[in-house]
C-alpha positions as a Markdown table, in Angstrom:
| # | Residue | x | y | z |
|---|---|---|---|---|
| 1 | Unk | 16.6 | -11.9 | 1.6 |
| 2 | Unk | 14.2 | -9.3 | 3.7 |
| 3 | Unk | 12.7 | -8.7 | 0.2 |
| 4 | Unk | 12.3 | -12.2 | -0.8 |
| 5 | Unk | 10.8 | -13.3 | 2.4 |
| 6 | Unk | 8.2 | -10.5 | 2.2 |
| 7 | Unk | 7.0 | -11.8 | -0.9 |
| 8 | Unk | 6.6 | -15.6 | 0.6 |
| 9 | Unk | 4.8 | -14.2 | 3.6 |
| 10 | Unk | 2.0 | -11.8 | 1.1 |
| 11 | Unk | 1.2 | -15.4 | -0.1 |
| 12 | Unk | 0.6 | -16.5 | 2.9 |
| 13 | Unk | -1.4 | -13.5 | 4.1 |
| 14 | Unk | -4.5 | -14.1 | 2.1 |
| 15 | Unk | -7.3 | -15.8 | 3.7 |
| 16 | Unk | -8.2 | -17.9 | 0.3 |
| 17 | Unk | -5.0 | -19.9 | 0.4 |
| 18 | Unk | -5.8 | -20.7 | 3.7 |
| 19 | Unk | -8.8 | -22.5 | 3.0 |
| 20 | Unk | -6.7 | -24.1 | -0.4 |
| 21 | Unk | -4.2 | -25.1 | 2.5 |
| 22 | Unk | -6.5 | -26.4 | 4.6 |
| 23 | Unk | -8.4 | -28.0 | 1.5 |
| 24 | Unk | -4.9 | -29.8 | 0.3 |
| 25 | Unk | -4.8 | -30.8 | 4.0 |
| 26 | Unk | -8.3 | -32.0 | 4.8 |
| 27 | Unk | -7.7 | -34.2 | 0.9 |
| 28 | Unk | -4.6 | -35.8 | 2.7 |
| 29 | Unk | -5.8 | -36.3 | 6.3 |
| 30 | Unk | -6.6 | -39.9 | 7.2 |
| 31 | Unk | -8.4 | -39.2 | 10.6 |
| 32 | Unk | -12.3 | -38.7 | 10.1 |
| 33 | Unk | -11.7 | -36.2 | 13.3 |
| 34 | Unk | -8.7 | -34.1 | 11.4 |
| 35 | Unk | -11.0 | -34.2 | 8.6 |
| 36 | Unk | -14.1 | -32.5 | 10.3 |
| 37 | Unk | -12.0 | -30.0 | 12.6 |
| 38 | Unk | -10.4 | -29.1 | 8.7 |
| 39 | Unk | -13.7 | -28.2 | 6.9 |
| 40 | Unk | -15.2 | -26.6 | 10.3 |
| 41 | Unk | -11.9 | -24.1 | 9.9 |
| 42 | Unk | -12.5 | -23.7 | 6.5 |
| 43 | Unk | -16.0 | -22.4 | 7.0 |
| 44 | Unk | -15.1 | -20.4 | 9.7 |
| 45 | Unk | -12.9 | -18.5 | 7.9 |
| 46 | Unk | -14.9 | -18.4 | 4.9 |
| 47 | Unk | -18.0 | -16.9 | 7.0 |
| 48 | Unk | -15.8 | -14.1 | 8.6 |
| 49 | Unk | -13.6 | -12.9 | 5.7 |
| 50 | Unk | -16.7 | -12.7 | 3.1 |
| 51 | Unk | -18.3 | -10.4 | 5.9 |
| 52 | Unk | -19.0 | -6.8 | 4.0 |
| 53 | Unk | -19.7 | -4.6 | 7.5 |
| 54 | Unk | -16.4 | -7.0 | 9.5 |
| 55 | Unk | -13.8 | -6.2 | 6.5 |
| 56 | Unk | -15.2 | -2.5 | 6.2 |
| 57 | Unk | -15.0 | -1.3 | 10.0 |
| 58 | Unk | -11.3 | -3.2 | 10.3 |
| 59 | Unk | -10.1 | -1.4 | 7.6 |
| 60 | Unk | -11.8 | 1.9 | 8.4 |
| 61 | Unk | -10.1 | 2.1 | 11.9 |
| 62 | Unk | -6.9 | 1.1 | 10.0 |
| 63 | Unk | -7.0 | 3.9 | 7.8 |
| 64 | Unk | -5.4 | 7.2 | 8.1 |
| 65 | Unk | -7.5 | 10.4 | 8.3 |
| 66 | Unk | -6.6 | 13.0 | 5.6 |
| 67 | Unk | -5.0 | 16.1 | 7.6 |
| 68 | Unk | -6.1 | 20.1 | 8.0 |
| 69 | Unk | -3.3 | 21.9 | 6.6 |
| 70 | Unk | -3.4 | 25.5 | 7.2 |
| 71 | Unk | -3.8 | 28.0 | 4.8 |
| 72 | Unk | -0.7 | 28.9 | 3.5 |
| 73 | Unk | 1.6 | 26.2 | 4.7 |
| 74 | Unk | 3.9 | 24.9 | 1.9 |
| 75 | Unk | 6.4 | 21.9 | 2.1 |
| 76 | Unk | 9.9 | 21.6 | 0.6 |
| 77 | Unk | 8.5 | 18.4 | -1.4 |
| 78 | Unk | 5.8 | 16.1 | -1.2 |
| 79 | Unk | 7.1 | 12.2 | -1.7 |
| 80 | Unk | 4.2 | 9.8 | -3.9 |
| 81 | Unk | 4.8 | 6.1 | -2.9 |
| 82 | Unk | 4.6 | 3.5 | -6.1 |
| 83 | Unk | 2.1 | 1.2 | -5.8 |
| 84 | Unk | -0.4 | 2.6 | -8.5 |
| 85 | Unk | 0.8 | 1.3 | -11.9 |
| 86 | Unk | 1.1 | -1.9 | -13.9 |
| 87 | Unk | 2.5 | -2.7 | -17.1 |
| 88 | Unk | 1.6 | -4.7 | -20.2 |
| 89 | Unk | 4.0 | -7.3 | -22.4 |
| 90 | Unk | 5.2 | -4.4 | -24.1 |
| 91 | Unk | 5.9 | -2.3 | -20.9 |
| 92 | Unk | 3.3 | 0.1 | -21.7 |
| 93 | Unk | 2.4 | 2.0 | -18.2 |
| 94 | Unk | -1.4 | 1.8 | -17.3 |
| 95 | Unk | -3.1 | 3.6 | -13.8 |
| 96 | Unk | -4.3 | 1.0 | -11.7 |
| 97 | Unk | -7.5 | 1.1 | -8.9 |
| 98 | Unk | -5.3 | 3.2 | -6.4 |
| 99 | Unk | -4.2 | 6.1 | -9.2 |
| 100 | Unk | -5.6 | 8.9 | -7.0 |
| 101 | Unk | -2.6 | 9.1 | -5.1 |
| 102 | Unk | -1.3 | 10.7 | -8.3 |
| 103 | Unk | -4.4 | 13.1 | -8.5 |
| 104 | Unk | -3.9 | 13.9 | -5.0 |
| 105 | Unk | -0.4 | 14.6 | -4.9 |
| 106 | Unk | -1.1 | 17.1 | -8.3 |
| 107 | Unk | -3.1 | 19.2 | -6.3 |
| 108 | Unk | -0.9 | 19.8 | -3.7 |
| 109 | Unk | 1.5 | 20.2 | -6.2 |
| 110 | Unk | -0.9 | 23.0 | -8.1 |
| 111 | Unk | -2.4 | 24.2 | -5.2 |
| 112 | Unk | 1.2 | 25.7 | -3.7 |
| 113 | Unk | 0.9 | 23.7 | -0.6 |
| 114 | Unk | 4.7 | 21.6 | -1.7 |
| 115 | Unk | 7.1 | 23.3 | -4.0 |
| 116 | Unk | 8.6 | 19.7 | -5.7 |
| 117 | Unk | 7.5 | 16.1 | -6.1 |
| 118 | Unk | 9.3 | 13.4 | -4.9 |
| 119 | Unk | 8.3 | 9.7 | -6.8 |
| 120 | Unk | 8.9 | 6.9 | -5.6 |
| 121 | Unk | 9.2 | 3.2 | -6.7 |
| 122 | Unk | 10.9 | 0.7 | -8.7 |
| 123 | Unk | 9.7 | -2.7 | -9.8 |
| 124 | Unk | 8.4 | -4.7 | -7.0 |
| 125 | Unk | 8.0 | -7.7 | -8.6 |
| 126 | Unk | 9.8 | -10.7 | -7.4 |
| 127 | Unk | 10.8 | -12.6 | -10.7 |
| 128 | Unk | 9.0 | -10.2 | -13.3 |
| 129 | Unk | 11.4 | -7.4 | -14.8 |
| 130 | Unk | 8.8 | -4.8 | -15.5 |
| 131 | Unk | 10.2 | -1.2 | -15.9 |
| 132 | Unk | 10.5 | 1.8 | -12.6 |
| 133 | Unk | 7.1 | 2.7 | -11.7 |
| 134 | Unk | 8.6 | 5.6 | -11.0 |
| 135 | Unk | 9.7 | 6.7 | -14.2 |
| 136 | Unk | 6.3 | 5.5 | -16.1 |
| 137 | Unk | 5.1 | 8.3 | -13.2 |
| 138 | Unk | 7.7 | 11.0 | -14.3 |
| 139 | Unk | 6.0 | 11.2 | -18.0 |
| 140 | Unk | 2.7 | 11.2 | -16.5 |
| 141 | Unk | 3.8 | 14.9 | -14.6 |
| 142 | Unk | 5.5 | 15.6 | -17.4 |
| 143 | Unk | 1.9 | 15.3 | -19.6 |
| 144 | Unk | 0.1 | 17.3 | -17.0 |
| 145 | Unk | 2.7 | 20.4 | -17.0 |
| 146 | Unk | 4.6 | 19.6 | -13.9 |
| 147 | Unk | 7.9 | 21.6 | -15.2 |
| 148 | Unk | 11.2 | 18.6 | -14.8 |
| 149 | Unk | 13.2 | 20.8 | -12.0 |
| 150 | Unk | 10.1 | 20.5 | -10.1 |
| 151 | Unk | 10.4 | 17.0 | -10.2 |
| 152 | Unk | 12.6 | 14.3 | -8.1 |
| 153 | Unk | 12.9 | 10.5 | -9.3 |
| 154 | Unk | 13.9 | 7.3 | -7.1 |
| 155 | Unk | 13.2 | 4.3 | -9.6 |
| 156 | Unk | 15.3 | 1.5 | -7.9 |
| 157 | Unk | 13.4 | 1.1 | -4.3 |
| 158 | Unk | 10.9 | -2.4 | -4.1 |
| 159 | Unk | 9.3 | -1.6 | -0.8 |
| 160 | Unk | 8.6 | 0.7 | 1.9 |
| 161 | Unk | 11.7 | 0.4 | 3.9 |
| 162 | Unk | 13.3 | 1.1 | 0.7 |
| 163 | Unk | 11.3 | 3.7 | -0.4 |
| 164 | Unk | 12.4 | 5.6 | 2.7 |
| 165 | Unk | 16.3 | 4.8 | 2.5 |
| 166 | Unk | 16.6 | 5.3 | -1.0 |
| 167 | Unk | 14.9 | 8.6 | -1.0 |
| 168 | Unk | 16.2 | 9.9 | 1.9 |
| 169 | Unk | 20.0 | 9.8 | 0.3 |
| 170 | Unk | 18.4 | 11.8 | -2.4 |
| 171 | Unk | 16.5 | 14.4 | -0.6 |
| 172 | Unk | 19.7 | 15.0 | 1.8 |
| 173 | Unk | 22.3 | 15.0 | -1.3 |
| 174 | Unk | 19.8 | 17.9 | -2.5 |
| 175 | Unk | 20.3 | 19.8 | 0.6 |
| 176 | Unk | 16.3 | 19.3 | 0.9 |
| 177 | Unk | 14.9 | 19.1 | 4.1 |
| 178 | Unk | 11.4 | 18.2 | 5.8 |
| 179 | Unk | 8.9 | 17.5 | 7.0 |
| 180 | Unk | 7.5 | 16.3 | 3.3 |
| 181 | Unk | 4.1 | 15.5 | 2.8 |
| 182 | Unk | 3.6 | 11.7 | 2.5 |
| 183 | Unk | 1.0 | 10.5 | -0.1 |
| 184 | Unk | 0.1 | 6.7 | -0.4 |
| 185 | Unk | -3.3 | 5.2 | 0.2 |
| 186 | Unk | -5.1 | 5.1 | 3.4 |
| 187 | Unk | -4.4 | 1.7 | 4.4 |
| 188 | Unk | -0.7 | 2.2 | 3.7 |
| 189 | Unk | 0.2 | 5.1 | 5.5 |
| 190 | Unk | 0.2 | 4.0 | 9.1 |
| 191 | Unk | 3.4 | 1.4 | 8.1 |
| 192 | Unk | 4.9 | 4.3 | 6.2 |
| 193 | Unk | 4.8 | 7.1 | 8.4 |
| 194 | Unk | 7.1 | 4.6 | 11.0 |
| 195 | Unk | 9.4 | 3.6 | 8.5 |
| 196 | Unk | 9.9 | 7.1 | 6.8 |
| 197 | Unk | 10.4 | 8.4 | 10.7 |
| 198 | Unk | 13.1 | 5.8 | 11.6 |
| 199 | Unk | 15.0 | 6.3 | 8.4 |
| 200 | Unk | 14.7 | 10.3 | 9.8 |
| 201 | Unk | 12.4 | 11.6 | 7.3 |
| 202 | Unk | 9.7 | 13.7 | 9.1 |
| 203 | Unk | 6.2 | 13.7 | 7.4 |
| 204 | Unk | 2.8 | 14.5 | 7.2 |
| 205 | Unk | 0.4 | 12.0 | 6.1 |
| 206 | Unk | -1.8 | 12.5 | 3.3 |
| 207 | Unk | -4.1 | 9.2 | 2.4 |
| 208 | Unk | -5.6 | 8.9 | -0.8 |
| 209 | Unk | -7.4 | 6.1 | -2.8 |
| 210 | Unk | -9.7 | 5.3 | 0.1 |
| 211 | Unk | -10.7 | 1.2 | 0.2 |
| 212 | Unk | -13.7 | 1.8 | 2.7 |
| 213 | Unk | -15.3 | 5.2 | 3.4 |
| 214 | Unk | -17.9 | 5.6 | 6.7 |
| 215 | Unk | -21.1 | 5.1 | 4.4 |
| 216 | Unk | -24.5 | 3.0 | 5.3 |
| 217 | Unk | -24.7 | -0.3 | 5.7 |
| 218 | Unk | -27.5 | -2.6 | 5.0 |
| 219 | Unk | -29.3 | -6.0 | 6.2 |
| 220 | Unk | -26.9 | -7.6 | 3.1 |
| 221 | Unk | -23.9 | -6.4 | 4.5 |
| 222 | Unk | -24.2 | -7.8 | 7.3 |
| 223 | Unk | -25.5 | -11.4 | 6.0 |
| 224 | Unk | -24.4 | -12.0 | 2.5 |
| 225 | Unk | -21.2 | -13.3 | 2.1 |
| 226 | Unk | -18.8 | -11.5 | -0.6 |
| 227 | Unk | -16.4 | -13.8 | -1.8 |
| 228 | Unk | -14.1 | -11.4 | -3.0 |
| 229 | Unk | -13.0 | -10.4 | 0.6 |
| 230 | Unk | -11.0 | -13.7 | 0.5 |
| 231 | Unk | -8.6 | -11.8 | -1.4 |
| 232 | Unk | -9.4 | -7.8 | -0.5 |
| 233 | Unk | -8.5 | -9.0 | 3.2 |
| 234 | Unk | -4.5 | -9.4 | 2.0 |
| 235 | Unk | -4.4 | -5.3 | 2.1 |
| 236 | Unk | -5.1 | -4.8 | 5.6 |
| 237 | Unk | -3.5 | -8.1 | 6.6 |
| 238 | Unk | -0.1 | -7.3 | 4.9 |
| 239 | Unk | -0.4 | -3.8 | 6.4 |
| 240 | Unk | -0.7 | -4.9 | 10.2 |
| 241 | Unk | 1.6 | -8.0 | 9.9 |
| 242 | Unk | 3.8 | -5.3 | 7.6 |
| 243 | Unk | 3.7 | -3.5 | 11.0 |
| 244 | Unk | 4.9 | -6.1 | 13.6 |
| 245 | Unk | 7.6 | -7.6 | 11.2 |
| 246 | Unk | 8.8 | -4.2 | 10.5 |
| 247 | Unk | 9.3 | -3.4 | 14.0 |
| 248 | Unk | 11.0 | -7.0 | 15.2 |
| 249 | Unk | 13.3 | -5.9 | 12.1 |
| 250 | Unk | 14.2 | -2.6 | 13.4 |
| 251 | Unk | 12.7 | -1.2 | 10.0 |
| 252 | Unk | 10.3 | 1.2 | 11.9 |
């Protein structure tokens, strides 16, 4: 039910179905007052979430920073959250915009600092069967010489609360014990580290696949709408509302 509710609230998270709401609404409304209050709300939100430099410094502060780790400091396992990967009609795998959480994770991996990986994710979908992300990711190791003991696979979780429960059975069934080195993207990782906490999993957060880096901004940014923010804003929405809901739900 938690997982199906999720899904109904992500629709309702993006700020372009608002304005189709309020659109629908406007079309239906007899009151010439209801109507103008609508379309005033619909430009509203279509002037503040098409605003480049608004979007970027929200989602900047939302981020997490990437860590120091100290020379020499290896982890049990590093754990790489799903959310990556898409599949065609014939369930052929394909990286999607956020693959650098895999690259990321491979260095650790080569560079000593976490001795296995841990993958995470199943098939998130609500109503389309698509295969485990997470074993479309264990070929991909595989290909790039991550030896199969040195690998740990959780295909079944479809979220972040059960990305955590789900792994953790594993990791203490193993006898393997933290803290592991979390990698997700940026914008993911504050949710994650609470829910991976509760569940008793102590980590260290390592962001990849940045949306917004601390660049220079220009007079456009500021004054030319972007339309596509209407939809980019449903990351750091879901993440914040993710948050709230995820504590009232004792999930983090």
């Amino acid at each position: 039910m938690f997982f199906i509710f999720s899904k109904v609230l992500y629709f309702l998270l993006v700020p372009f179905n608002w304005i189709i709401m309020l659109f629908i609404w406007r079309w239906l409304a007899k009151s010439p007052v209801v109507k103008k209050r609508l379309a005033i709300s619909m430009i509203v939100i279509g002037i503040l979430f098409s605003n480049t430099y608004l979007h970027d410094q929200i989602v900047w502060r939302w981020q997490i920073t990437k860590p120091q780790i100290e020379p020499g400091k290896q982890y049990e396992a590093g754990i790489l959250l799903g959310g990556m990967a898409d599949f065609d009609k014939q369930q052929q795998g394909f990286f999607g915009s956020t693959a650098d959480r895999f690259i990321e994770i491979l260095k650790l991996y080569n560079q000593g600092v976490i001795r296995k990986i841990v993958v995470s994710g199943g098939n998130g979908n609500l109503v389309d069967a698509k295969s485990a992300e997470a074993d479309f990711l264990e070929k991909e190791f595989l290909a790039n010489n991550v030896p199969p003991d040195d690998l740990i696979i959780e295909n079944k979780s479809r979220n972040t609360f059960e990305n955590a429960v789900f792994t953790k059975r594993i990791l203490d069934s193993l006898h393997i014990h933290g803290p592991f080195v979390l990698v997700s993207s940026a914008i993911h990782l504050r949710r994650s580290e609470k829910v991976f906490t509760k569940a008793g999993m102590p980590v260290v957060c390592y962001p990849a696949a940045y949306d917004v880096i601390d660049k220079k901004y220009y007079l456009t940014d500021y004054l030319v709408p972007n339309i596509s923010l209407l939809d980019y804003w449903k990351y750091p929405i879901k993440e914040m509302v993710g948050l709230v809901v995820y504590n009232l739900t004792g999930k983090s």
